[in-house]
C-alpha positions as CSV (number, residue, x, y, z in Angstrom):
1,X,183.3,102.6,68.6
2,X,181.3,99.5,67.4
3,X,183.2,97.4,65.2
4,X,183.1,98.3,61.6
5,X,180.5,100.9,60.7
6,X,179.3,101.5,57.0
7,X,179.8,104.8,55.6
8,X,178.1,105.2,51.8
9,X,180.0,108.2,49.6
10,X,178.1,109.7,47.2
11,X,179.9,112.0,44.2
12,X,180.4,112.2,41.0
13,X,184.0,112.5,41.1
14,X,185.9,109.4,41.3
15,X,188.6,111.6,43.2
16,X,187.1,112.8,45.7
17,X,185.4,109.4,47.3
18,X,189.4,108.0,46.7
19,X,190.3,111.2,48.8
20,X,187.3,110.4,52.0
21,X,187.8,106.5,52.0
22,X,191.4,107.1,52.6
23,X,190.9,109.8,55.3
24,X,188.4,107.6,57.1
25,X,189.8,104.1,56.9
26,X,192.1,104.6,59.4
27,X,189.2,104.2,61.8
28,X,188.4,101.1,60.0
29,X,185.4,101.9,58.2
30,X,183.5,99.6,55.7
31,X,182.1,101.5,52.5
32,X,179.9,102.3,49.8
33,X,179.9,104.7,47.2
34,X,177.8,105.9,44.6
35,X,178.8,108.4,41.4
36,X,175.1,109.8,41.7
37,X,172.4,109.9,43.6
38,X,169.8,107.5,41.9
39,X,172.8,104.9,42.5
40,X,172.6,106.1,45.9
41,X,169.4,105.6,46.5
42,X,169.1,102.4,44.9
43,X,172.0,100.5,47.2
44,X,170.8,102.5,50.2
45,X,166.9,101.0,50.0
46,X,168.7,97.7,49.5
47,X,169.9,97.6,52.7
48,X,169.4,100.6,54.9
49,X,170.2,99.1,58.1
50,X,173.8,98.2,57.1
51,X,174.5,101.9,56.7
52,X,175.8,104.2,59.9
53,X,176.4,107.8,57.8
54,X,175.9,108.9,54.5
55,X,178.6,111.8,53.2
56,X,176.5,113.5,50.3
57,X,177.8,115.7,47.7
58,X,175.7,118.7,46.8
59,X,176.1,119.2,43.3
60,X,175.8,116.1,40.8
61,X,174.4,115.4,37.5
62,X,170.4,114.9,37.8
63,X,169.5,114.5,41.0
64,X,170.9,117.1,43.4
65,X,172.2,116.2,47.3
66,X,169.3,118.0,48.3
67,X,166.8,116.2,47.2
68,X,168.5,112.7,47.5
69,X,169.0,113.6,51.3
70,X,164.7,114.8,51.1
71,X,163.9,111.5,49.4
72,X,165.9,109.4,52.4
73,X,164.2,111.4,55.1
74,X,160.4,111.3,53.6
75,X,161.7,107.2,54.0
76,X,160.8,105.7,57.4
77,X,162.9,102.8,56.5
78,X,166.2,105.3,55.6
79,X,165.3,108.5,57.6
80,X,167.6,108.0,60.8
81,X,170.6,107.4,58.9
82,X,172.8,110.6,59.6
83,X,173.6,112.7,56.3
84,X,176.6,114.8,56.3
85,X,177.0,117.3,53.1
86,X,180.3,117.4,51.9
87,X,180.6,119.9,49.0
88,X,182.3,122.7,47.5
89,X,179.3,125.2,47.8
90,X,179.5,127.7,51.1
91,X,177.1,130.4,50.4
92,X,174.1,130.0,53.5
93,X,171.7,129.2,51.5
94,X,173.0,126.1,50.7
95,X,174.2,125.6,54.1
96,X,170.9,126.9,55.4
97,X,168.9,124.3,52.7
98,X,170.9,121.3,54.0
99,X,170.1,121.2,56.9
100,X,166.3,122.2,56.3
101,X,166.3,118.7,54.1
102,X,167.8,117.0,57.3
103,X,171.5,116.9,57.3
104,X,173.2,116.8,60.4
105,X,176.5,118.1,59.3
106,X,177.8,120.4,56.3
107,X,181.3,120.1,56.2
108,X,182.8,122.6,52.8
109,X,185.7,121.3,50.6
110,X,188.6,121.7,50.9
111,X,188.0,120.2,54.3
112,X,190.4,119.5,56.9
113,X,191.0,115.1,57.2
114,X,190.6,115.9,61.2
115,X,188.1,117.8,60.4
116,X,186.2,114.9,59.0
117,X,187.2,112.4,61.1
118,X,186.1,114.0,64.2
119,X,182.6,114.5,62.7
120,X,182.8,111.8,61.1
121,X,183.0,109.7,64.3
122,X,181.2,111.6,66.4
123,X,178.2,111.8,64.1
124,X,177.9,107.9,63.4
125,X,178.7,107.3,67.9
126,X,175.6,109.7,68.5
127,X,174.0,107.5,65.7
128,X,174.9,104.1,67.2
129,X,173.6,105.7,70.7
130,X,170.4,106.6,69.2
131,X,170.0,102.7,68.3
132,X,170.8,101.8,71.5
133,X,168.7,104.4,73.2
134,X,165.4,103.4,71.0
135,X,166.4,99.3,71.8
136,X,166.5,100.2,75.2
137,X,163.2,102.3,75.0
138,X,161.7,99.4,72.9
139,X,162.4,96.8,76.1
140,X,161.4,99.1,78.5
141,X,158.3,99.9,76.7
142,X,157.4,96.2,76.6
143,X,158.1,95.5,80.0
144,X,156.2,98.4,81.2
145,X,153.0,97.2,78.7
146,X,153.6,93.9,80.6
147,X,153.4,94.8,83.8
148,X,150.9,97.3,82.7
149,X,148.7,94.2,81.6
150,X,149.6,92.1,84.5
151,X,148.2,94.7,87.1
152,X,145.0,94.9,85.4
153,X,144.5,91.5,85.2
154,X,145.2,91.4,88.7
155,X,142.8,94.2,89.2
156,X,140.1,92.6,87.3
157,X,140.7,89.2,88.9
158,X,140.3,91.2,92.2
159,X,136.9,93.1,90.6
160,X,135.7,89.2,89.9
161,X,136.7,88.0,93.2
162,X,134.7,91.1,95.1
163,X,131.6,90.4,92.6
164,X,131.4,86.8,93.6
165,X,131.7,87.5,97.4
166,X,128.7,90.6,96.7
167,X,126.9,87.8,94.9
168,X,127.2,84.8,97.3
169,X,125.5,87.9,99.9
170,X,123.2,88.7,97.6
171,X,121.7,85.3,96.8
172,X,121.7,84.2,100.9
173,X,119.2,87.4,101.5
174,X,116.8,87.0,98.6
175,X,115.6,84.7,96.0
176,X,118.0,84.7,93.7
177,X,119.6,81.3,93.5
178,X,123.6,80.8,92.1
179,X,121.9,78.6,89.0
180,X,119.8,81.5,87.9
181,X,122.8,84.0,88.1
182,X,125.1,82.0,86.1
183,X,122.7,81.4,83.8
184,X,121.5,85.0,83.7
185,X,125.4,85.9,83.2
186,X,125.6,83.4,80.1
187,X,122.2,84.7,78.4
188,X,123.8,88.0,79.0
189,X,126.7,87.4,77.0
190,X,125.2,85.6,74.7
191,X,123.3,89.0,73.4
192,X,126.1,90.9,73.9
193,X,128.1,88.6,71.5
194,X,125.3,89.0,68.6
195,X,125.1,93.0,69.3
196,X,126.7,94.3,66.3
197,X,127.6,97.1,68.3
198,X,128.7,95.6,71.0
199,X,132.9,93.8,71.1
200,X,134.4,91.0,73.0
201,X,135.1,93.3,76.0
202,X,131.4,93.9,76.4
203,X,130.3,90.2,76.1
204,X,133.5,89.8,79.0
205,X,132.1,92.8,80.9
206,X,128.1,91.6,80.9
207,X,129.3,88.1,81.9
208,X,131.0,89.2,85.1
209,X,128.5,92.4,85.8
210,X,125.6,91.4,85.1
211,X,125.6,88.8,88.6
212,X,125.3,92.1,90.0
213,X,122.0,93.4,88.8
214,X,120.0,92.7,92.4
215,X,122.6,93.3,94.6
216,X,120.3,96.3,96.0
217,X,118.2,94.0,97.6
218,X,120.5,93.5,100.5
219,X,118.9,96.8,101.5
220,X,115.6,95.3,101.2
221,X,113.9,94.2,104.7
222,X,114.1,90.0,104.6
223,X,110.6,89.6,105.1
224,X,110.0,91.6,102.1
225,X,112.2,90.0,99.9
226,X,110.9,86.2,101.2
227,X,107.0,87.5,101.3
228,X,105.1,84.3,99.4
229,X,102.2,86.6,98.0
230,X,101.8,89.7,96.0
231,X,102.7,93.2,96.8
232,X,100.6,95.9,98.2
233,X,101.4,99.0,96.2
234,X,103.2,100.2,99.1
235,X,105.4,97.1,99.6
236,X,106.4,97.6,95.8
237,X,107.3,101.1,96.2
238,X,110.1,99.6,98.7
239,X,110.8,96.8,96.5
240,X,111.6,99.1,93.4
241,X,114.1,100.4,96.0
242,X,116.4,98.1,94.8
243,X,117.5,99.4,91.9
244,X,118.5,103.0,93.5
245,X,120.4,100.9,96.0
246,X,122.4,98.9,93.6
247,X,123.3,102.1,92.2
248,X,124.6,104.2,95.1
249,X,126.2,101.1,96.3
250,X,129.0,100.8,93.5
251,X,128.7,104.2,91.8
252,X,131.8,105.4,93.1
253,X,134.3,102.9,91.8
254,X,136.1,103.6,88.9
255,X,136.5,99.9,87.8
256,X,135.1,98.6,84.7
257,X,133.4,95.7,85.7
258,X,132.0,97.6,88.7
259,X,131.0,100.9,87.0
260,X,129.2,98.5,84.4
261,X,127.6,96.9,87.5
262,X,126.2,99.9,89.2
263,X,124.6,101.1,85.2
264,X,123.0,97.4,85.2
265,X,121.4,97.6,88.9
266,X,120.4,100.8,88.6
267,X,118.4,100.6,84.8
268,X,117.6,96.9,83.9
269,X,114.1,97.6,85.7
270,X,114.1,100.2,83.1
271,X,111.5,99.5,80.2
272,X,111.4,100.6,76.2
273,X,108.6,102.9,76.7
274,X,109.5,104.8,79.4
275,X,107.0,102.6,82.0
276,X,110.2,101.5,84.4
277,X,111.3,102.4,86.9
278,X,113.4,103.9,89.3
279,X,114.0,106.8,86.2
280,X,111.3,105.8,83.8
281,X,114.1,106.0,80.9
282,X,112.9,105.6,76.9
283,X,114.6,103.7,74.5
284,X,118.2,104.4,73.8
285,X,118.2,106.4,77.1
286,X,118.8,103.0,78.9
287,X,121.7,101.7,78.9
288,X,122.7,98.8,76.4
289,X,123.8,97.0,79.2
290,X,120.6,97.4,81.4
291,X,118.3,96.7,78.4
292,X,120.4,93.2,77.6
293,X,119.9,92.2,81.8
294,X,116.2,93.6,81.5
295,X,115.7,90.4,78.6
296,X,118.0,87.4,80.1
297,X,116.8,88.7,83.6
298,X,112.8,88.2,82.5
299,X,113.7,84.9,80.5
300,X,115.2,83.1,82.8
301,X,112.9,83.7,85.8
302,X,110.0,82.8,84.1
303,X,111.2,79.9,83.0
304,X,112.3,78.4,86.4
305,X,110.1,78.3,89.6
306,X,110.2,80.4,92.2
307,X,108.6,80.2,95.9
308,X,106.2,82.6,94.5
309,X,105.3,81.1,91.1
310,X,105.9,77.7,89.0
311,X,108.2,77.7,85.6
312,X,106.7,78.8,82.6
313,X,106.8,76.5,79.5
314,X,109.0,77.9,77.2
315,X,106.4,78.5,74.5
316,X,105.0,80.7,76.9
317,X,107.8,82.4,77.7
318,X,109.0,83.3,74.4
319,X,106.2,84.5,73.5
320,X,105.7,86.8,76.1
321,X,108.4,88.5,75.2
322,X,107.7,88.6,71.6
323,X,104.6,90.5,72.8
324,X,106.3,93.1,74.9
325,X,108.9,94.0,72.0
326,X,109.2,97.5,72.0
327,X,107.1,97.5,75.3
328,X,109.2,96.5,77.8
329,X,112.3,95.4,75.5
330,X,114.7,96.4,73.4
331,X,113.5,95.7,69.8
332,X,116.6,94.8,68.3
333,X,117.4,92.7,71.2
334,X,114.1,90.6,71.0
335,X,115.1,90.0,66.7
336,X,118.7,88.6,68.3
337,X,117.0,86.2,71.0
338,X,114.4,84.7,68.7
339,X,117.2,84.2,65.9
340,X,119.4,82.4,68.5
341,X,116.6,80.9,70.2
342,X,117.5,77.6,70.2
343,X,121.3,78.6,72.3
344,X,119.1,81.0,74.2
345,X,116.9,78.0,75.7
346,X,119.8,75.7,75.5
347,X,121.4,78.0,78.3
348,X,118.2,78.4,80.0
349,X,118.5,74.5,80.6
350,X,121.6,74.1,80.9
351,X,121.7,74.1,84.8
């Protein structure tokens, strides 16, 4: 038994808490007592988790046992501690009410001193056990949250690690360059962090996913992708490709970062009024993600030369896409980029 448990008694007769203490001090109990139960209560509240069991008489001026043992249950910080009645009354529906209030025991006077202190001990062991149990439960609980957080952070490091590799591939088989996609992941972000719908995960998920938005054209023929001029309409048609085989390329993963990849290569060629492609999606029906890609995706690449095209100055750019607000962009997204402007461009020539 661990070394000195408390035991408060609770009755209004001086006799009969003389009569339990010296019953039960023979196992070397420490007490408390109280000669009713708003006494009770009060040295209780004070310091709940010095007490181990609680032997409760029934019938006592104001406040009955009852509802003193009600008001220690409805008490997070007192409702564990194990109530045992100990009273004169032995009709059932007293017996019957004390344990509806949460007593563990009823033990009728006269009682029997082995009597009480076999429960006695046995009540306040299973209570000790219980403390134990829940400490134990408590460690193992945190250990398993830690490993818990340690294999998704290894899981996430591995979704980074396979995004990087998929990126590296993507950018040696088209024009993309590794300055525009890191730039492109910032802008990203950088939206994402002034969505007021949008959290910190999704700013964390659109910094690592959004590299991913052309990885479809890896499935686009080389001399496409490289061609110095404009499209034909039929070398478009393949071109739009790309989005569809983003898509079917890391739909069936189950990973965050790549789930939220396959949603930004398949839409972010998607447009606000329903004039993308490859689903011709309106408004709200695109994804946030695709429509936040569709903006830093356009920005950046005008800016910045391509084999195709010289940079854009900025002027220019900006208000291009002041122009195609609710066009080809996201409203709401277009207010966020010209109230950040000045970060927005900062990032833009950054690298």
């Amino acid at each position: 038994m661990l070394k000195n448990p408390r035991i408060m008694i609770v009755d209004d007769v001086v006799v009969n808490i003389q009569v339990a203490m010296n019953i039960l001090k023979e196992d070397h109990y420490d007490f408390s007592f109280a000669m009713n139960g708003s006494e009770a209560l009060e040295l209780i509240e004070q310091e709940p988790e010095v007490f181990s069991l609680i032997l409760l008489d029934v019938m006592m001026p104001g406040m009955d046992g009852f509802e003193v043992c009600q008001i220690l249950k409805n008490n997070p910080a007192t409702a564990d501690i194990p109530v045992i009645f100990l009273t004169a009354r032995v009709d059932i529906d007293s017996i019957s009410k004390g344990f509806a209030v949460g007593g563990v025991d009823y033990i009728t006077k006269p009682f029997h001193p082995e009597e009480l202190l076999v429960r006695t001990k046995n009540h306040i062991e299973l209570f000790h056990a219980r403390l134990l149990l829940k400490q134990h439960c408590l460690v193992l609980e945190t250990k398993v949250k830690h490993e818990r957080h340690k294999l998704l952070s290894e899981l996430e490091e591995n979704q980074k690690d396979m995004i990087f590799m998929l990126t590296e591939l993507m950018e040696s088989t088209s024009d993309e360059t590794g300055k525009h996609i890191k730039r492109l992941s910032e802008i990203a972000a950088l939206l994402a962090k002034y969505h007021p719908s949008l959290n910190d995960e999704d700013v964390e998920i659109l910094y690592h996913a959004a590299p991913m938005h052309d990885i479809g054209k890896m499935m686009v023929a080389p001399e496409l992708l490289n061609k110095p001029g404009r499209y034909t309409d039929e070398e478009f048609e393949a071109m739009k490709s790309h989005a569809n085989h983003g898509y079917e390329l890391l739909k069936n993963s189950e990973r965050k970062l790549i789930k939220a990849a396959a949603i930004i290569a398949h839409e972010h060629h998607e447009k606000w009024n329903g004039q993308g492609y490859p689903r011709g999606l309106i408004g709200t029906q695109i994804h946030i993600y695709g429509r936040i890609v569709a903006l830093a995706d356009v920005f950046d690449a005008l800016a910045h030369s391509r084999r195709y095209k010289d940079a854009w100055q900025i002027d220019d750019v900006v208000n291009y896409i002041k122009g195609l607000s609710g066009i080809q962009f996201d409203p709401e997204l277009v207010a966020i980029f010209l109230e950040h402007l000045d970060e927005f461009i900062a990032i833009c020539y950054s690298k």
